[in-house]
FIMAR-287153 format. One record per residue (C-alpha): y, x, z; residue in three letters; residue number from 1. Coordinates in Angstrom, 2 decimals, decimal comma, always signed. Each point is the difference from the previous one (the first is absolute). Layout:
<recs>
+---------+---------+---------+---------+-----+
!      py !      px !      pz ! residuo ! num !
+---------+---------+---------+---------+-----+
!       Y !       X !       Z !     ala ! NUM !
...
+---------+---------+---------+---------+-----+
</recs>
This chain:
<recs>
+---------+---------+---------+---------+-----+
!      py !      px !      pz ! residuo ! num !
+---------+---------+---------+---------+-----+
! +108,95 ! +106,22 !  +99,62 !     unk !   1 !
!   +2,82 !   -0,96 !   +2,42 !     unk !   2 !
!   +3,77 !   +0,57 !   -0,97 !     unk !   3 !
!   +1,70 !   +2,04 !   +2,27 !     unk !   4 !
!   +3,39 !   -1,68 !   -1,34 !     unk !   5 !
!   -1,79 !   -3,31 !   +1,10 !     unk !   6 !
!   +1,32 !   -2,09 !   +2,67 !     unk !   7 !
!   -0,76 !   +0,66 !   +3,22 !     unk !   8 !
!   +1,30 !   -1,96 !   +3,54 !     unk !   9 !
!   +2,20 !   +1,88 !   +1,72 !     unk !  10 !
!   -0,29 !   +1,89 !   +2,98 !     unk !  11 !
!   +1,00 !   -1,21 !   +3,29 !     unk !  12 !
!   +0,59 !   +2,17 !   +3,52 !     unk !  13 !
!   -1,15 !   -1,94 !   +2,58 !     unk !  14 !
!   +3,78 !   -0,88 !   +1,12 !     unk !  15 !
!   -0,20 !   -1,71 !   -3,36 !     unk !  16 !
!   -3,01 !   -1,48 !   +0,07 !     unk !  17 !
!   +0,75 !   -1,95 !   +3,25 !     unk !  18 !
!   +3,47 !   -0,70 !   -1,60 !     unk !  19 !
!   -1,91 !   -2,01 !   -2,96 !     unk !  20 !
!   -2,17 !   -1,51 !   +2,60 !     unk !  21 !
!   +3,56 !   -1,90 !   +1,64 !     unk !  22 !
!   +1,23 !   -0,42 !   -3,26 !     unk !  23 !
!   -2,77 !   -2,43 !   -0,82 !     unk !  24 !
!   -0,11 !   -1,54 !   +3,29 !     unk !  25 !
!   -2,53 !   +1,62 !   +2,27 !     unk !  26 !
!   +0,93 !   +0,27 !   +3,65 !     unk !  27 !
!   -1,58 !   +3,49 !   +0,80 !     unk !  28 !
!   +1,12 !   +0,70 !   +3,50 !     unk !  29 !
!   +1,02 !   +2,95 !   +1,67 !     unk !  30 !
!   +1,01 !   +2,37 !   -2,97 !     unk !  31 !
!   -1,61 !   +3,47 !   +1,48 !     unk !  32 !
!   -3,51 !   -1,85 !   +0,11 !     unk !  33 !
!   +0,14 !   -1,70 !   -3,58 !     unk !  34 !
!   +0,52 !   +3,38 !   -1,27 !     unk !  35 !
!   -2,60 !   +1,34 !   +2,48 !     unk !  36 !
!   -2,54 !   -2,41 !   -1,55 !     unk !  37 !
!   +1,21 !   +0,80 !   -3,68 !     unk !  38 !
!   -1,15 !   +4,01 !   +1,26 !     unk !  39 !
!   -3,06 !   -1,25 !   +1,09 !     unk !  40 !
!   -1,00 !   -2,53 !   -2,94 !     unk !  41 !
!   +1,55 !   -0,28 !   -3,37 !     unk !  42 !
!   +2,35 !   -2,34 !   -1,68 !     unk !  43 !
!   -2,63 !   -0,65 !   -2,23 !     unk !  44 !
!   -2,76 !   -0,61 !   +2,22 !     unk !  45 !
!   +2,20 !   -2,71 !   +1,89 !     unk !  46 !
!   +0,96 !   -1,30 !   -2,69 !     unk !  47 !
!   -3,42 !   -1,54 !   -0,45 !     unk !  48 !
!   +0,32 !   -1,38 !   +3,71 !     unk !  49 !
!   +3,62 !   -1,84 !   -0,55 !     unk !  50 !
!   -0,96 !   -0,96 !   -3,34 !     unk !  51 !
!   -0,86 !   -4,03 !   +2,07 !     unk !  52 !
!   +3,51 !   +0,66 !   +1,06 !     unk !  53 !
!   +1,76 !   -0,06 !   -3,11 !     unk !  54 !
!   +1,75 !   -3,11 !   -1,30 !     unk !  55 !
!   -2,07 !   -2,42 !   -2,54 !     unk !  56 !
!   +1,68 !   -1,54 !   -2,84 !     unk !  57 !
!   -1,61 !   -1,73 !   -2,91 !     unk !  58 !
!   -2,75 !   +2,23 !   +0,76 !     unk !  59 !
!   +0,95 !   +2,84 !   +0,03 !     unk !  60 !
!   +1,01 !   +2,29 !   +2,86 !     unk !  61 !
!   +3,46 !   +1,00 !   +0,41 !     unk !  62 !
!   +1,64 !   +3,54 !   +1,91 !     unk !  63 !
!   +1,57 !   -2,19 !   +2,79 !     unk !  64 !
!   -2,18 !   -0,91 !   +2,67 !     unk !  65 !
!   -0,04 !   -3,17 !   +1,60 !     unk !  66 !
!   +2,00 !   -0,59 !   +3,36 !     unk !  67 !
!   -1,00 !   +1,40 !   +2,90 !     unk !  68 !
!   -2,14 !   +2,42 !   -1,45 !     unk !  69 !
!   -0,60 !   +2,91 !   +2,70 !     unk !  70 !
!   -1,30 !   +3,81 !   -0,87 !     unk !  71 !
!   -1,85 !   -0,16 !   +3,26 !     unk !  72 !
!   -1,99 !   -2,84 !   -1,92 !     unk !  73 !
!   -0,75 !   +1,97 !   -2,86 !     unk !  74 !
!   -1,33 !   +3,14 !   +2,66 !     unk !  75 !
!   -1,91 !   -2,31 !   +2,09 !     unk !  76 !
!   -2,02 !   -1,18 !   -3,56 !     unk !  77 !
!   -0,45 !   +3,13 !   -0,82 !     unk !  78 !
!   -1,09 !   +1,38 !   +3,05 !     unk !  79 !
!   -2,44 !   -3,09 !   +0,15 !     unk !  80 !
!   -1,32 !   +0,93 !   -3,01 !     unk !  81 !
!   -0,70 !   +3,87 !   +0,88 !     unk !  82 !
!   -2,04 !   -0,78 !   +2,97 !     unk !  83 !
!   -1,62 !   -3,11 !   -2,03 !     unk !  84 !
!   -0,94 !   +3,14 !   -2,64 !     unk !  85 !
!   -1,27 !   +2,13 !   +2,43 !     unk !  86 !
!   -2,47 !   -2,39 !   +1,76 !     unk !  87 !
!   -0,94 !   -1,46 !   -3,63 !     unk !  88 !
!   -0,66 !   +3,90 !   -0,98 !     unk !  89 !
!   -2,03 !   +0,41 !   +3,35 !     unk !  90 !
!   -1,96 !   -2,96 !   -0,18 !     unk !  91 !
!   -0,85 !   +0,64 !   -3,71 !     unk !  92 !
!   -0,87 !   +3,29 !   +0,68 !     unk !  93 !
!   -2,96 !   -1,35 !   +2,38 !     unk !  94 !
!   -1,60 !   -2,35 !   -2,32 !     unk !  95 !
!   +0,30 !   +3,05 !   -2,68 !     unk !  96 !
!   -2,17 !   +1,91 !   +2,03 !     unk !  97 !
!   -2,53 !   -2,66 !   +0,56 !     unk !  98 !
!   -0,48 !   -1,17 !   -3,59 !     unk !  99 !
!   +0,24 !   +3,46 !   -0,93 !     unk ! 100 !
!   -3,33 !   +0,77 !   +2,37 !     unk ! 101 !
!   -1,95 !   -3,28 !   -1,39 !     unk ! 102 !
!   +0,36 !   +0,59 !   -3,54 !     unk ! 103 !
!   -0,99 !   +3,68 !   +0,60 !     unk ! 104 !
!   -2,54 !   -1,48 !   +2,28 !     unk ! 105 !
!   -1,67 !   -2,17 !   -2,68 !     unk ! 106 !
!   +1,32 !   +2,00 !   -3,19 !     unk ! 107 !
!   -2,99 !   +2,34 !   +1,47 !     unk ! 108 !
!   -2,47 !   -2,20 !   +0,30 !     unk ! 109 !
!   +0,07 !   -0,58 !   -3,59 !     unk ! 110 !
!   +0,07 !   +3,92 !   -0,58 !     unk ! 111 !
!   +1,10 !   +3,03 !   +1,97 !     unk ! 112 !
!   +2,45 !   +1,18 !   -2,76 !     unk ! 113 !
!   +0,24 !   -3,68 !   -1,96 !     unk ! 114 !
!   +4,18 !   +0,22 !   -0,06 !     unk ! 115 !
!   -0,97 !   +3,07 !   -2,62 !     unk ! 116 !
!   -2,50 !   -2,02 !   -2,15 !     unk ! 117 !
!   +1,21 !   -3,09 !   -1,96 !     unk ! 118 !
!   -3,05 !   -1,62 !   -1,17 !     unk ! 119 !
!   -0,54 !   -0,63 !   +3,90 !     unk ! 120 !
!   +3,18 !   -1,77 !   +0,41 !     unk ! 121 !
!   +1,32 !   -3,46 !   -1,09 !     unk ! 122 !
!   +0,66 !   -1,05 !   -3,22 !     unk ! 123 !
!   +3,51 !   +0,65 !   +0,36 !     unk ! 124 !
!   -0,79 !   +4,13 !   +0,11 !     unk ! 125 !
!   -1,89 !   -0,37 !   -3,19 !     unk ! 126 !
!   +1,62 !   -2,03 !   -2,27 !     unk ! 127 !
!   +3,95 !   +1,29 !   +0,48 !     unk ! 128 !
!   +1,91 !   +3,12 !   +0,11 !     unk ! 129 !
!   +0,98 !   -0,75 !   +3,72 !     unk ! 130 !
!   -2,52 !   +2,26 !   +1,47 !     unk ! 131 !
!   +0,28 !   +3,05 !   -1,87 !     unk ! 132 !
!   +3,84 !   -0,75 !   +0,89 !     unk ! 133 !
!   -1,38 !   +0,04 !   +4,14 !     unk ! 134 !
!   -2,43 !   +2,62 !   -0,32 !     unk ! 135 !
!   +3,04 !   +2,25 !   -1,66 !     unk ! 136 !
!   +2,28 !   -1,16 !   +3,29 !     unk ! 137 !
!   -3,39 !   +0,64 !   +1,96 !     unk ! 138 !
!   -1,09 !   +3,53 !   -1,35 !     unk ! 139 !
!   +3,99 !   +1,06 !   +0,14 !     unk ! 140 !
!   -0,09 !   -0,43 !   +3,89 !     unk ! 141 !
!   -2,80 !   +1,22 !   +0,94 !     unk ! 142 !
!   +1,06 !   +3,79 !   -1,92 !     unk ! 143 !
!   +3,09 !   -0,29 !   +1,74 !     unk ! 144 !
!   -1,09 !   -0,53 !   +3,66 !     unk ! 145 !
!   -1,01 !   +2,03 !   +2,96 !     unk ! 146 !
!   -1,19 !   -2,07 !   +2,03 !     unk ! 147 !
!   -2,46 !   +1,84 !   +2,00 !     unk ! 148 !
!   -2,58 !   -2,78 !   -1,00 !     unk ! 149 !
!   +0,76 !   +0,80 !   -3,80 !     unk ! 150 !
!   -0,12 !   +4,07 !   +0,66 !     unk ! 151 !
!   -3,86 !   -1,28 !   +1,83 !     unk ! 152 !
!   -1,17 !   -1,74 !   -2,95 !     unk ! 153 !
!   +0,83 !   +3,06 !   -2,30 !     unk ! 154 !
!   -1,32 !   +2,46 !   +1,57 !     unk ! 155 !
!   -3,43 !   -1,86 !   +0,93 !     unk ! 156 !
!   -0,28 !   -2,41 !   -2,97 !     unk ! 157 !
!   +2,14 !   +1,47 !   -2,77 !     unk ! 158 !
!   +3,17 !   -2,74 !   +0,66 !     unk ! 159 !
!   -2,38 !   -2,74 !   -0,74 !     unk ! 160 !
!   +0,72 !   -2,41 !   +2,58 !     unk ! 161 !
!   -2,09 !   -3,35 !   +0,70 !     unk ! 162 !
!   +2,06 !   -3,05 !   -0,50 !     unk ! 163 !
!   +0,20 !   -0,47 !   +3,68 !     unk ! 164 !
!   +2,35 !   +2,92 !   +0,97 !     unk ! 165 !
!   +1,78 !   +0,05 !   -3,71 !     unk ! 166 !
!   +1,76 !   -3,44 !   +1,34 !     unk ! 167 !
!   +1,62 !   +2,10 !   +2,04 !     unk ! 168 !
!   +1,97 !   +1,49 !   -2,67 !     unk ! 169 !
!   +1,14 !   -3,54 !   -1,16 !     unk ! 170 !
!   +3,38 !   -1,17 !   +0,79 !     unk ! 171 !
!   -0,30 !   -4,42 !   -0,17 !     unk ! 172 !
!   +0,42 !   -0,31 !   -3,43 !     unk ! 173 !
!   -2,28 !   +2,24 !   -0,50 !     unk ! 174 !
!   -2,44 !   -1,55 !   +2,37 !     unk ! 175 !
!   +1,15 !   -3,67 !   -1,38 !     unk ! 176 !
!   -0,87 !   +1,45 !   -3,85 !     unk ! 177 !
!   -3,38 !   +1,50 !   +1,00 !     unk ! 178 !
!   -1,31 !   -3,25 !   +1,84 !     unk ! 179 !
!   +0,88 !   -1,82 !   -3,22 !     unk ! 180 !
!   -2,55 !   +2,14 !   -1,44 !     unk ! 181 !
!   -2,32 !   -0,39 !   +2,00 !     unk ! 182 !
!   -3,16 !   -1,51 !   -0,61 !     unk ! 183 !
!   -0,12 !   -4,13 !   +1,10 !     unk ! 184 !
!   -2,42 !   +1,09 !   +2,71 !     unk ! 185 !
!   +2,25 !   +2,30 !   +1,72 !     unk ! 186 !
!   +3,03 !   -2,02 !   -0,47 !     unk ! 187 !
!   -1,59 !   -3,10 !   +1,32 !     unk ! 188 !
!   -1,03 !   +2,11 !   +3,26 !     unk ! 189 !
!   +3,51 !   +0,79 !   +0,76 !     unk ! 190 !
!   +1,69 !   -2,94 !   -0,89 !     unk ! 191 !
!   -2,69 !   -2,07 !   +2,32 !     unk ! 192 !
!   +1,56 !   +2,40 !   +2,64 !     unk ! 193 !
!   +2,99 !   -1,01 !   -0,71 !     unk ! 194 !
!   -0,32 !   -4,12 !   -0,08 !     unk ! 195 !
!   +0,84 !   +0,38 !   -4,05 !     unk ! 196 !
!   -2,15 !   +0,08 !   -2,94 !     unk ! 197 !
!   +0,23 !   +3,07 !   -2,04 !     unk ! 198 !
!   +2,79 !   -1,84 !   -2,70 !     unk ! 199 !
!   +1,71 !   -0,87 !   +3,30 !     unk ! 200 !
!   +0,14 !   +3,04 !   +1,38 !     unk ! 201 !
!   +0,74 !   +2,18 !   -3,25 !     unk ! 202 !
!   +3,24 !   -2,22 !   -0,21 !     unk ! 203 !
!   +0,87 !   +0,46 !   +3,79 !     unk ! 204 !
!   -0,29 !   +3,82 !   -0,71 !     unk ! 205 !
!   +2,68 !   -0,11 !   -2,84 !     unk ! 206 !
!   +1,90 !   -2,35 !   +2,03 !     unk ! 207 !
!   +0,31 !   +2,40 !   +2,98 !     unk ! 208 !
!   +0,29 !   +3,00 !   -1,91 !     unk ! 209 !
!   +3,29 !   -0,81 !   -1,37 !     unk ! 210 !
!   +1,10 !   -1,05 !   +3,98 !     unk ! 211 !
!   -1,25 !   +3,35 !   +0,82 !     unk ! 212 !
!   +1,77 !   +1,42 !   -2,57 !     unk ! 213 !
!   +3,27 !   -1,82 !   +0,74 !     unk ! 214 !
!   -0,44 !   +1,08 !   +4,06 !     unk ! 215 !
!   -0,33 !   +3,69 !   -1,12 !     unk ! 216 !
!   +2,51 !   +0,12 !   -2,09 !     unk ! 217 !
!   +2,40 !   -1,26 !   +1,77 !     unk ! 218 !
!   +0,81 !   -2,88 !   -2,01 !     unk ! 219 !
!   +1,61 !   -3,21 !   +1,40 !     unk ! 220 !
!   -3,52 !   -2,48 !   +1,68 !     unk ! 221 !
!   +1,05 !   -2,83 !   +1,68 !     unk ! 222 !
!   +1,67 !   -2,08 !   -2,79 !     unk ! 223 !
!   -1,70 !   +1,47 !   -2,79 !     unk ! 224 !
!   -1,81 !   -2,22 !   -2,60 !     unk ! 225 !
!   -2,89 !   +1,22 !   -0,82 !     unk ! 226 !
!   -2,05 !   +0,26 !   -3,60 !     unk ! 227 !
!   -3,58 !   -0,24 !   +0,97 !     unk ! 228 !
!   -0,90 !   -3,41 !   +1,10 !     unk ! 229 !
!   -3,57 !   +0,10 !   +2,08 !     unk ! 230 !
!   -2,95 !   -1,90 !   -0,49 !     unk ! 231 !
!   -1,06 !   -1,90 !   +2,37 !     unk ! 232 !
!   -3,15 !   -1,52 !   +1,19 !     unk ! 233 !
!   -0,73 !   -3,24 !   -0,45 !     unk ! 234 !
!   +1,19 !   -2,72 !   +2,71 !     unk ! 235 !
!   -2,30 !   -0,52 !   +2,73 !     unk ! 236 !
!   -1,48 !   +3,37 !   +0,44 !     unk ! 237 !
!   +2,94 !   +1,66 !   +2,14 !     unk ! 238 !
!   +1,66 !   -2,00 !   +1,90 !     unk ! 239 !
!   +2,64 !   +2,10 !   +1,55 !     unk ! 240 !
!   +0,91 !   +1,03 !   -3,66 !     unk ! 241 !
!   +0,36 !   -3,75 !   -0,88 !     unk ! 242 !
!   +2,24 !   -0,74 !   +2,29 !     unk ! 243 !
!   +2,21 !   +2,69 !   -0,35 !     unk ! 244 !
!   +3,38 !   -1,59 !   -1,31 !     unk ! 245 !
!   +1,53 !   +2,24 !   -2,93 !     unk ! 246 !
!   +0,80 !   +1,15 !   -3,40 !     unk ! 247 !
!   -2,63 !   +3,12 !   -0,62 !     unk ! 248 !
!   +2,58 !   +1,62 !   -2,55 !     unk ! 249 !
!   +2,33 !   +0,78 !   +3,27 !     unk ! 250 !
!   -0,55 !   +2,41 !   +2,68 !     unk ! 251 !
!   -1,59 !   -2,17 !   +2,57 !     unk ! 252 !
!   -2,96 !   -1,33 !   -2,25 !     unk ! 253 !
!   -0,53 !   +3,61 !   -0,46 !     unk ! 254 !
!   +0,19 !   +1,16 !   +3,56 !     unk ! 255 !
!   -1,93 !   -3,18 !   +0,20 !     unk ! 256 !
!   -2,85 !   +1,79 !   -2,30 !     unk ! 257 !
!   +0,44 !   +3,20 !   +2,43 !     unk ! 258 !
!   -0,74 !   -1,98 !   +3,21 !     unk ! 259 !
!   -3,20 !   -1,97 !   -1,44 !     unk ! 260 !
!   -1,70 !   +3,14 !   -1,01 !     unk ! 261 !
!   +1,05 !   +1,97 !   +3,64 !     unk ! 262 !
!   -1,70 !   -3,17 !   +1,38 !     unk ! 263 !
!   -3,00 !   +0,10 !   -2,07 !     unk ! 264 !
!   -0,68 !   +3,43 !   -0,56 !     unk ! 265 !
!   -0,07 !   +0,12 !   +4,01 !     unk ! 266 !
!   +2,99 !   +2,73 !   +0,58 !     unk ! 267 !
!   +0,76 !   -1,01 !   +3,25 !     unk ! 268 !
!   +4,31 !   -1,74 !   +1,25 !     unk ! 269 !
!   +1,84 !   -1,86 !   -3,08 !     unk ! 270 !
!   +2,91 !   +0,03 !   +2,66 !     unk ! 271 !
!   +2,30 !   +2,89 !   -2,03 !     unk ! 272 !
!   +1,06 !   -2,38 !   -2,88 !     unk ! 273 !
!   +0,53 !   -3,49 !   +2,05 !     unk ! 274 !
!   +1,89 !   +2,40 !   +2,82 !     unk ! 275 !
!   +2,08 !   +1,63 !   -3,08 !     unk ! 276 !
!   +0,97 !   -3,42 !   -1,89 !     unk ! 277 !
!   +1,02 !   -1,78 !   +3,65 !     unk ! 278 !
!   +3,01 !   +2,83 !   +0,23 !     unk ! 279 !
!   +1,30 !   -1,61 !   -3,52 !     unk ! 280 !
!   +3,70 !   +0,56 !   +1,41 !     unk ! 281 !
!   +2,55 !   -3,83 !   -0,50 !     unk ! 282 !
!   +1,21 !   -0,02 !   -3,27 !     unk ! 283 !
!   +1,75 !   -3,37 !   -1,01 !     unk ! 284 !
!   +0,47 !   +0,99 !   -3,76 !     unk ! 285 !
!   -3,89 !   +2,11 !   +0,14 !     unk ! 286 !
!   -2,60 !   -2,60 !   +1,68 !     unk ! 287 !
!   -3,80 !   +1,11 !   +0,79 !     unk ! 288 !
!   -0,70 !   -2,16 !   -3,27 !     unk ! 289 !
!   +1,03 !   +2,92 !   -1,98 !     unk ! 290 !
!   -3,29 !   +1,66 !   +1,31 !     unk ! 291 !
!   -1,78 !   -3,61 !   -1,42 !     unk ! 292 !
!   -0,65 !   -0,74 !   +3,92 !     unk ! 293 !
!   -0,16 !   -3,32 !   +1,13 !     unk ! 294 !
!   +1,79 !   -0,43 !   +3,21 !     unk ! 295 !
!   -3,30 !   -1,14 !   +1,27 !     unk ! 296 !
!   -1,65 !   +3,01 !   -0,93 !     unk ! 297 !
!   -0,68 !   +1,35 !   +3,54 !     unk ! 298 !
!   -2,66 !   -3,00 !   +0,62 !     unk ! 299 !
!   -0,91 !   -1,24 !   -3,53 !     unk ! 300 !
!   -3,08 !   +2,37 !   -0,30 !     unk ! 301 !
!   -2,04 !   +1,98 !   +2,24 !     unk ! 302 !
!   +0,87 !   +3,06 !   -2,07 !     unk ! 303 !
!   +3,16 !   +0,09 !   +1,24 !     unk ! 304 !
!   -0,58 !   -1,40 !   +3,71 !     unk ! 305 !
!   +0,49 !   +2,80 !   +2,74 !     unk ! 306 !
+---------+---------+---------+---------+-----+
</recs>
């Protein structure tokens, strides 16, 4: 239960919110369009932006900011990292699709309704409570859609839908959670497709799930660390992966991940995310390093190569 007697920050107008802004040492320009910007985009949400800004002692970051700091600085980074978020979001969205029609694709092969029937999965949809966790998720969406596809299926078939159209009804952890099921054949299939093997590619999935997340959510991208640390295939056997130069806990090893599978799941121009990270705006305090780019990372790897 929260106290309402608790302590809470206190609220700022916008006149007062710039105020604190000088008071700690930001330089934020004409007056009229810092308080503009504080209409269009929170305090808080800045906050996250400027947070480089802000003096280091010991440690530990202070209110002031360091000299020289600028509030166009902090709007260039985060308008940076909205159109970084969109094209992430875009180019996500059309690998989704693709390993979202080859696990259908193969999921079938196996058996028209298999996503329904346990003992045809992987050992993983026997042995836990995951699955009855998924098909719960699973049997919730499909009561609450109407899609015209759906409203087909129940009048022809009863609402019984072959595995092939129900991964239409999956969002990508969804899809991620069902291929994890899956039986090794199937997964194998689609991680082939994909350059991976089928532990590979289940730990890609999770990966890029959470950058999808972050993209649709809104959340701060290009600085973020990230939790779920890919596997990789062994050296030798890609190349262009190996000589990518990066950290694969920050958000270029994991628009790193996004660009190998656009390449080898054959989805045509990896130009969006190369043409997006070259308009990085000139920071001195916030260097492309923040990303975990190498300042060679135009021409270390093909991946990234126009």
């Amino acid at each position: 239960m929260v106290r309402l007697d608790a302590a809470v920050k206190e609220y700022r107008s916008y006149d007062e919110q710039v105020d604190l802004l000088v008071r700690r040492g930001m330089d934020v320009g004409n007056r009229n369009e810092a308080i503009a910007l504080l209409h269009r985009v929170s305090y808080y949400r800045l906050s996250g932006y400027w947070y480089p800004f802000r003096r280091l002692v010991d440690g530990a970051r202070q209110d002031a900011f360091y000299p020289q700091t600028r509030l166009s600085d902090v709007a260039a980074l985060y308008e940076f990292d909205a159109r970084l978020r969109t094209a992430t979001f875009a180019e996500l969205s059309r690998i989704e699709l693709a390993v979202r029609s080859l696990l259908g694709h193969e999921l079938g092969r196996v058996d028209p309704c298999v996503h329904l029937k346990p003992d045809r999965l992987g050992p993983t949809a026997r042995h836990s409570g995951a699955y009855a966790d998924w098909l719960a998720g699973y049997t919730f969406e499909l009561k609450r859609s109407r899609e015209d596809f759906v409203e087909h299926h129940r009048r022809k078939y009863g609402g019984r839908l072959p595995v092939w159209v129900a991964v239409e009804l999956l969002d990508w952890g969804g899809l991620a959670r069902l291929y994890g099921f899956a039986p090794r054949v199937a997964q194998d299939a689609v991680a082939d497709a994909c350059g991976l093997n089928g532990r590979q590619l289940t730990s890609w999935l999770r990966a890029l799930n959470l950058v999808r997340n972050t993209c649709a959510h809104h959340g701060r991208l290009f600085n973020r660390v990230h939790t779920n640390v890919p596997r990789l295939p062994p050296v030798g056997r890609h190349p262009d992966l190996d000589s990518t130069t990066t950290q694969w806990e920050r958000t270029f090893g994991q628009l790193t991940l996004v660009q190998f599978l656009l390449d080898r799941l054959e989805l045509g121009r990896r130009s969006l995310l190369p043409a997006v990270l070259k308009s990085f705006p000139t920071v001195r305090a916030v260097p492309l390093s923040h990303l975990g780019a190498a300042p060679t990372w135009q021409t270390d790897s093909g991946l990234w190569k126009p």
